[in-house]
Structure formats: structure tokens, C-alpha cells
N, C-alpha and C positions, 0 to 999 in steps of 0.2 A: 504494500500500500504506500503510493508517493505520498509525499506531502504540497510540494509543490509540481507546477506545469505552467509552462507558456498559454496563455486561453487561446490562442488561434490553434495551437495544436489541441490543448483541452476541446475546442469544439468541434473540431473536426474526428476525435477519438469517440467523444460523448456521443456522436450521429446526428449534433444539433446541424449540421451542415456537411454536404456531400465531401467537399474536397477541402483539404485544406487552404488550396489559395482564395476560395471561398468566403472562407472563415476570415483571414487575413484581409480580403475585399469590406468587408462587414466591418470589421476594428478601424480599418482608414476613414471607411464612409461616415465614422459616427453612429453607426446600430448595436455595439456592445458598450454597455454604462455599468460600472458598479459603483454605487452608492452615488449616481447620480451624472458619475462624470467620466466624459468618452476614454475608451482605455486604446494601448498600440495592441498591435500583436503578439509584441515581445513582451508582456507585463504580465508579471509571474502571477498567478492564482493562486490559492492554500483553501486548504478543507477548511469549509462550515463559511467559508465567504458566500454572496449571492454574486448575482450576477445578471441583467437583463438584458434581452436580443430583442431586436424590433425585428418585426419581420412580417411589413405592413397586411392587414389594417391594426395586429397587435400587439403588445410587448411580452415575451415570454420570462420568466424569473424563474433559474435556476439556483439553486442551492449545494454546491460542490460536495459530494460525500469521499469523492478520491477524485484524487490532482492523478488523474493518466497523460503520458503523451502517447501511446500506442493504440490501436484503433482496438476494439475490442468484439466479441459479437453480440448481437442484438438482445440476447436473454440476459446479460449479463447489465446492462446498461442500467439496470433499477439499484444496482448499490454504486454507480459510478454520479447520479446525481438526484437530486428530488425536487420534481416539478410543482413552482411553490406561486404561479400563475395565479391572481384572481381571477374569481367568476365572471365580475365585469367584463375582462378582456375576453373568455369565451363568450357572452353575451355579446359585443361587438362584433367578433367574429361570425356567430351564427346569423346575425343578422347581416353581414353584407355577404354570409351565402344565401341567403334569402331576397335580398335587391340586388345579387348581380347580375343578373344579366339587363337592369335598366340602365346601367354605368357602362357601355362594353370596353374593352383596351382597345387602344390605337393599335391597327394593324392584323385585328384579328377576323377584319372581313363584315358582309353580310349577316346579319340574324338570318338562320336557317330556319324552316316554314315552324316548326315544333319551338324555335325558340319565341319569333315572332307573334305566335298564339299567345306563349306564355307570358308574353311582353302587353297583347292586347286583353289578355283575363286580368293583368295584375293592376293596367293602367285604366280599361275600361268603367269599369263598374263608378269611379268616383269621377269618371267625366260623363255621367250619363245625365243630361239634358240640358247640357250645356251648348244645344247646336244652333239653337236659334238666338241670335245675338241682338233680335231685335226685340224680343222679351226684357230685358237688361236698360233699354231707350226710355 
């Protein structure tokens, strides 16, 4: 059991992010904070520190159990950290998987007929009688 780890390698071990240069993207950009303030790559972590990842639309809070830099496998991961996330931030999350497809990304094309439907049930109902704009006069 280490005690300490780099957090770009720390997250990249932990499975918070695929690859390590990843992880290391993430520390420049300003989306890994502990206790409030952006960290590098090279800034050493210790057990029982926190640690949060933005990783829009939410912020996740990890709670270090062991400082790894080696990738580990997957069943093992629940003594390596503890997801210490409020419920808010999944409440945000499940709701903009619930409006997104009214927001779509840039570049990801047409709404497909199935999504289009889904776009006119969700937006429909609360524009219903609004067509006559001379009622309004």
C-alpha cells in the first residue's frame, strides 16, 4: 500500500480516466481541484486526501484510500478510492440526461426521425395553443 502518487498517474490507475495523458490534459485545463485549488500533474497525493474532477455537467469527489501509480483491474478499484460525490451533482447529471437531446453538440449532425419525435413530445405539449398570435392582440 503506497502512501503517496502523482494524481495524473493516480487517475489514470484509479480508471477515473482512460489514459494517462488524459488525466494530465485534465490537471492543465483546471478540472482537478483539491480543496478548492487547480493542482499540476506532478503534485503528489496521500491517502485520506479528497480530490474533485469536473467532468462537465458535474464534479466528481474522490476520497484517496491508496496512493497507486500502476493501473490496477477493475474489481479491485473499490479499496483504491471512495466515491464521496453528492447527490446534487447526480441530480444534475440525470437531468441533463433527460434535456439532452434539446441542447444537441456542435457537429453531431441532424436529429434522427426517433430523436426528432422525442424533441417534439418533450417540447410540444407546453406550446400547445400558442399558434394563433392574434388571440395575444
Amino acid at each position: 500500500m503506497a502512501n503517496e502518487a502523482r494524481v495524473d498517474k493516480w487517475l489514470w490507475a484509479a480508471r477515473i480516466f482512460k489514459t494517462r495523458s488524459i488525466a494530465a490534459d485534465a490537471c492543465k485545463n483546471g478540472r482537478v481541484t483539491k480543496n478548492g485549488v487547480n493542482i499540476k500533474p506532478s503534485h503528489i497525493v496521500k491517502v485520506g486526501e479528497t480530490i474533485c474532477v469536473r467532468k462537465p455537467p458535474i464534479t466528481y469527489s474522490f476520497k484517496i484510500l491508496d496512493a497507486i501509480e500502476q493501473r490496477v483491474g477493475a474489481k479491485l478499484i473499490p479499496g483504491v478510492y471512495e466515491n464521496v460525490t453528492t447527490p446534487d451533482q447526480y441530480e444534475l447529471l440525470e437531468m441533463n440526461r433527460i434535456s439532452g437531446f434539446v441542447d444537441r453538440a456542435r457537429g453531431t449532425g441532424r436529429p434522427t426521425k426517433k430523436e426528432r419525435r422525442s424533441l417534439d413530445a418533450f417540447i410540444g405539449p407546453s406550446l400547445e395553443g400558442f399558434d394563433d398570435w392574434e388571440d395575444w392582440e
